[in-house]
N, C-alpha and C positions, 0 to 999 in steps of 0.2 A: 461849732461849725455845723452847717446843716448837710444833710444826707443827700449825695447827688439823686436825683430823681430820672428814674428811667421810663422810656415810652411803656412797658409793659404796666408798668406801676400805675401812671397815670391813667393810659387810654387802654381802657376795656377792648378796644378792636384789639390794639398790639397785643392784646395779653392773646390775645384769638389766636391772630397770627402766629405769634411767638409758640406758643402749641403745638399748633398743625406742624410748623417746621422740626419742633421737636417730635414729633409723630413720626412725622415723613423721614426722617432719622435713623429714628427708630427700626421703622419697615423696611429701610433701606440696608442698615446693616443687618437686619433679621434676613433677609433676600439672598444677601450677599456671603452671609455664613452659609446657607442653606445652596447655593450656586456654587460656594467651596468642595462643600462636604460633598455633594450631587459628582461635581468634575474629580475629586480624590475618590468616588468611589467608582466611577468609570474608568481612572486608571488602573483601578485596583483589579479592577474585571478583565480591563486590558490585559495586563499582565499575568492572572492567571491563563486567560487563555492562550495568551503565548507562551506560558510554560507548559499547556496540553497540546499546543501544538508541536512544540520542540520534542516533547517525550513521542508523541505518536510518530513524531519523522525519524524520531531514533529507531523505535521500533517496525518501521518499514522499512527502513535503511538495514538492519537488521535480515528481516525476512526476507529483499534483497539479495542480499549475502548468503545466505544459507542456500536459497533456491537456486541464486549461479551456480555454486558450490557442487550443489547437488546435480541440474543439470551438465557442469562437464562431466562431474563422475556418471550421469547415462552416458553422454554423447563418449567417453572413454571406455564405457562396458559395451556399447553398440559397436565400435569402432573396433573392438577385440572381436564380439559377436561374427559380424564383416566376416573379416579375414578367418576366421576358424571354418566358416561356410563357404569361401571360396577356398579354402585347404582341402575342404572335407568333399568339395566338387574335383576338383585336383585331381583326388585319390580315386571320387569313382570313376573319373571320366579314363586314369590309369589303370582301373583293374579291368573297365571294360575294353580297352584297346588287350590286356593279357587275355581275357577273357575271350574277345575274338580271336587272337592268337592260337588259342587253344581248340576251338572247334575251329578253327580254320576258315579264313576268310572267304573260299570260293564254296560253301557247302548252300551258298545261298540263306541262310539263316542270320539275320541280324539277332543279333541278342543284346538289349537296352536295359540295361539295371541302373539308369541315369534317374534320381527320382525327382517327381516336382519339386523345386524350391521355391516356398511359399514367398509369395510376396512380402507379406507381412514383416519378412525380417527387412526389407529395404524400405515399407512404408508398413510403420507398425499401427498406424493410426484405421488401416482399412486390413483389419485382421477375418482369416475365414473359420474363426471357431465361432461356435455358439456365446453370444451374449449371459453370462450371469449374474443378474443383479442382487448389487452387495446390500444385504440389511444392517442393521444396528440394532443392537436390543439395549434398552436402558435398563 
């Protein structure tokens, strides 16, 4: 029985063609693995970076929390602050009425031992003490 004979076999061109399409093949899954491995490593990236992204928003989520934290505990030591300095106004604005009491209100003598109460404690941000800047030594 004879050997079937194929175009490649016979005709020089086919062998041609027949080639290039095995080439073209070739490049093609070479491409194709390489457009694989290219998009698995840009998920790869992806998702590392959304795991630095979740950790960093833990950690601001965090520092968050700590600085509410901390802020009520000012705005709760301010709020005691407050009221201790209107006690503490209370009492002189009471010793001064004994006070006047005592030298006698018609001697014509005011006598004020009321003292300023700095602003600073109701706006602490525009304080009237001297500025000292904090160094760091490494």
């Amino acid at each position: 029985m004879a050997k079937p004979v194929s175009s490649s076999d016979s005709d020089p061109l086919n062998a041609n063609i027949d080639e290039k399409k095995r080439k073209r093949m070739l490049s093609n899954r070479e491409s194709a693995r390489r457009s694989r491995a290219r998009k698995q490593k840009q998920m790869e990236d992806l998702a590392n970076e959304a795991s630095e992204f979740q950790k960093e928003n833990s950690q601001l989520t965090e520092k968050i929390k700590v600085t509410t934290e901390r802020l009520v505990e000012m705005e709760s030591s301010n709020n005691v602050l407050r009221a201790r300095v209107m006690e503490l106004t209370d009492r002189v604005n009471s010793l001064n009425m004994l006070l006047q009491q005592l030298t006698g209100e018609d001697s014509g003598q005011d006598v004020d031992i009321t003292p300023e109460i700095a602003d600073p404690l109701m706006q602490p941000w525009q304080t009237s003490f001297p500025q000292i800047p904090i160094t760091l030594d490494f």
